[in-house]
C-alpha positions in Angstrom: 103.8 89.9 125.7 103.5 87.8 122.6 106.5 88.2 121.5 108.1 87.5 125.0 106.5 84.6 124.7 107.5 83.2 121.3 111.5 84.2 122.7 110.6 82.0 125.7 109.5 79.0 123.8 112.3 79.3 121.4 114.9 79.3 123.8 113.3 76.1 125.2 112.9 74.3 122.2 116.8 74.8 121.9 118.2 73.9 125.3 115.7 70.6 126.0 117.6 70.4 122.1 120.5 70.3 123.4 119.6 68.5 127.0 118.2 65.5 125.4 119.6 62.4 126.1 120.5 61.0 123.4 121.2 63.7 121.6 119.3 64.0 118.7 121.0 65.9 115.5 117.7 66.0 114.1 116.1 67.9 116.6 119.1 70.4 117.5 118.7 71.6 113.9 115.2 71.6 113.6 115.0 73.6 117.1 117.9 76.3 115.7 115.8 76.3 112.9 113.4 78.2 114.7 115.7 80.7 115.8 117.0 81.7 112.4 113.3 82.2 111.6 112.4 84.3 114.8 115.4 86.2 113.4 114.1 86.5 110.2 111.1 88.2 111.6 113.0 90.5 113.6 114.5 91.7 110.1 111.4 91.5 108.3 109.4 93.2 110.6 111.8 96.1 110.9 111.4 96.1 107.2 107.8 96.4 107.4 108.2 99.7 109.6 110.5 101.3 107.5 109.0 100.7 104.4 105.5 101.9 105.6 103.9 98.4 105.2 105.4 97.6 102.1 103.7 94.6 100.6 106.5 92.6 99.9 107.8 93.1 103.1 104.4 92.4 104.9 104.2 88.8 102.3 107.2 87.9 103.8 106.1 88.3 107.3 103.6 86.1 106.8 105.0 83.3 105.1 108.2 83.2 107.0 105.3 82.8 110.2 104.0 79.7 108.3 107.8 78.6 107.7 108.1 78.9 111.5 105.1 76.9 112.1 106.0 74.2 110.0 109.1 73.6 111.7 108.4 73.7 115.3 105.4 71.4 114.3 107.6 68.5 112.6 110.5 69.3 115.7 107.4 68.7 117.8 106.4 65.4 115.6 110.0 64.3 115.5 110.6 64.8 119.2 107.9 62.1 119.7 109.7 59.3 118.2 108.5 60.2 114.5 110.9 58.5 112.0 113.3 61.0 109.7 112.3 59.8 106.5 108.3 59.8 105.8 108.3 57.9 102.3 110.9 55.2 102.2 108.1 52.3 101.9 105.7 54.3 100.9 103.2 53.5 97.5 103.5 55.6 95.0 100.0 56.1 94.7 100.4 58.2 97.9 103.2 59.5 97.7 102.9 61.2 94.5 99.5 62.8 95.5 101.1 64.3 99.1 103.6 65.8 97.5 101.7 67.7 94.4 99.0 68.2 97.7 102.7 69.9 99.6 103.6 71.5 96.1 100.1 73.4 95.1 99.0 74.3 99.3 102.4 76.4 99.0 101.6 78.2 95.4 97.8 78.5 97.1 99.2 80.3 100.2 101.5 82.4 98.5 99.0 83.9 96.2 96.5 84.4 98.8 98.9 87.1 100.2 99.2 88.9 97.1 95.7 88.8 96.9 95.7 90.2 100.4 98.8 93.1 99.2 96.5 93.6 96.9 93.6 94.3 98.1 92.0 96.7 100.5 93.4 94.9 103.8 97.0 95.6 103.2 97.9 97.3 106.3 96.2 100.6 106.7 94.4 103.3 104.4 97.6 104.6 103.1 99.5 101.6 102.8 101.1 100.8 99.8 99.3 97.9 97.6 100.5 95.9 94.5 99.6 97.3 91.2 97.8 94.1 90.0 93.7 94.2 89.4 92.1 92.4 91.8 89.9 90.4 90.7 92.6 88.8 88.3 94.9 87.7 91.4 92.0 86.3 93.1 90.9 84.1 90.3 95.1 82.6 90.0 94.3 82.3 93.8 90.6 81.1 93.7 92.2 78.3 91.1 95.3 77.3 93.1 92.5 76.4 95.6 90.5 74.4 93.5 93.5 72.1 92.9 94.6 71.7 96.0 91.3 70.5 97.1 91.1 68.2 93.7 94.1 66.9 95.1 93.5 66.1 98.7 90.0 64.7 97.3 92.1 62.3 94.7 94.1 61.3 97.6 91.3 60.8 100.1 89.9 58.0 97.5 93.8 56.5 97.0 94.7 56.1 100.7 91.4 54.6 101.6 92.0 52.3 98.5 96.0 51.5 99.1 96.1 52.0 102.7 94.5 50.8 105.4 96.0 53.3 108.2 93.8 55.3 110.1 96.3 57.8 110.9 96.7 58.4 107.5 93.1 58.7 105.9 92.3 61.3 109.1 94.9 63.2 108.1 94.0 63.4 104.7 90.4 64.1 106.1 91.6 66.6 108.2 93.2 68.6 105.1 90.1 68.0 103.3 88.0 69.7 106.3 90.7 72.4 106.7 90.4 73.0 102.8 87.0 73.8 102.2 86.2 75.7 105.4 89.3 77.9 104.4 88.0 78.1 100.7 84.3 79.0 101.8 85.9 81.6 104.1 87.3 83.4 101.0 84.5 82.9 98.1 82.8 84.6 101.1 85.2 87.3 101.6 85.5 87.6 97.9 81.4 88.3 97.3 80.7 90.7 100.8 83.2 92.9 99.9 85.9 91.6 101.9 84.7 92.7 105.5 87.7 93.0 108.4 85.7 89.8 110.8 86.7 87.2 107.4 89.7 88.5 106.6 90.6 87.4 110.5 89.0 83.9 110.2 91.2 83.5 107.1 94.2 84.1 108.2 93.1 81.7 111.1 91.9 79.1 108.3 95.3 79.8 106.7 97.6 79.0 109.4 95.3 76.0 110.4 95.4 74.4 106.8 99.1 74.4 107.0 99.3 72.9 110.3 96.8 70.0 108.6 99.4 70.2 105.8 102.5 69.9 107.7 100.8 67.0 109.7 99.7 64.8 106.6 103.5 65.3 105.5 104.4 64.0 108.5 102.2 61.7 109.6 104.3 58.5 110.5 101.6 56.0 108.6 102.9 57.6 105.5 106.7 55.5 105.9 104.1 52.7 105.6 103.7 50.4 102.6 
């Protein structure tokens, strides 16, 4: 039923594309965009099957999920009269930030799944997992983290010094919130043993820190000087 239902939206997404009057470029890319990536899945996930749960295959999953929410999120921001570039006037002093912010919430996502390949949630009981200790991928994760949440508190104290735009400080305070609650989640998953119920909430916290990612990317007020 899911899945019908992700066809279903896709398939909108392309013909109001296509519909819209005027036509927007933009938009008709960003909208096939999403049907590469529920391609992609197809592939992956097919992967996954064959391969027993294979970890790469089961990263890949994952992330191409996040690519796929990233893209139907700025198609959705663009669609709304968003402009197409984000940081023509923009101060360096936030511009600079957002984008190591961008740069380190990728490397912290991308290790947190092989943390997770690694670790005894990988699929099932007999799945295959990565060969790397533990503890040692969840300290390059744990650290990743710590960054990113340096970064978005850096940038919280620059935008409310060099800008004056709501939209952008909530965003940034949105990221913040998103941050912590999704690092909490983990120290806690990393010192109970990593029970099933947190693993859940963190991929929740994942998916919802990237959305607050994607949205302080694209957050209009950010075109702003």
């Amino acid at each position: 039923m899911f899945t019908g239902v992700v066809s279903f939206s896709v398939i909108a997404a392309v013909l109001l594309a296509h519909v819209r009057k005027p036509k927007r470029k933009d938009l008709v890319l960003l909208a096939w965009g999403l049907v590469l990536g529920v391609i992609a899945q197809i592939i992956i996930g097919g992967i996954v099957v064959l391969t027993g749960l294979n970890p790469y295959a089961n990263m890949g999953h994952f992330l191409v999920s996040l690519c796929l929410v990233g893209n139907a999120f700025v198609l959705f921001r663009r669609s709304g009269g968003m402009p197409k570039t984000y940081f023509r006037h923009a101060r360096r002093e936030i511009v600079v930030p957002i984008l190591l912010v961008g740069l380190f919430s990728i490397l912290a996502l991308i290790t947190g799944t092989v943390v997770t390949a690694t670790g005894p949630h990988a699929g099932d009981e007999k799945a295959i997992r990565l060969g790397f200790a533990l503890a040692s991928v969840a300290r390059v994760h744990s650290i990743t983290v710590i960054i990113t949440i340096g970064l978005v508190v850096y940038l919280a104290f620059a935008t409310k010094r060099y800008s004056s735009d709501s939209s952008t400080i909530d965003a940034v305070q949105a990221l913040l919130l998103a941050s912590v609650f999704q690092g909490a989640i983990g120290y806690g998953q990393y010192f109970t043993g990593v029970p099933v119920a947190l693993v859940a909430f963190h991929i929740v916290g994942a998916t919802t820190f990237w959305f607050a990612v994607c949205n302080l990317v694209v957050t209009p007020s950010t075109a702003i000087d």
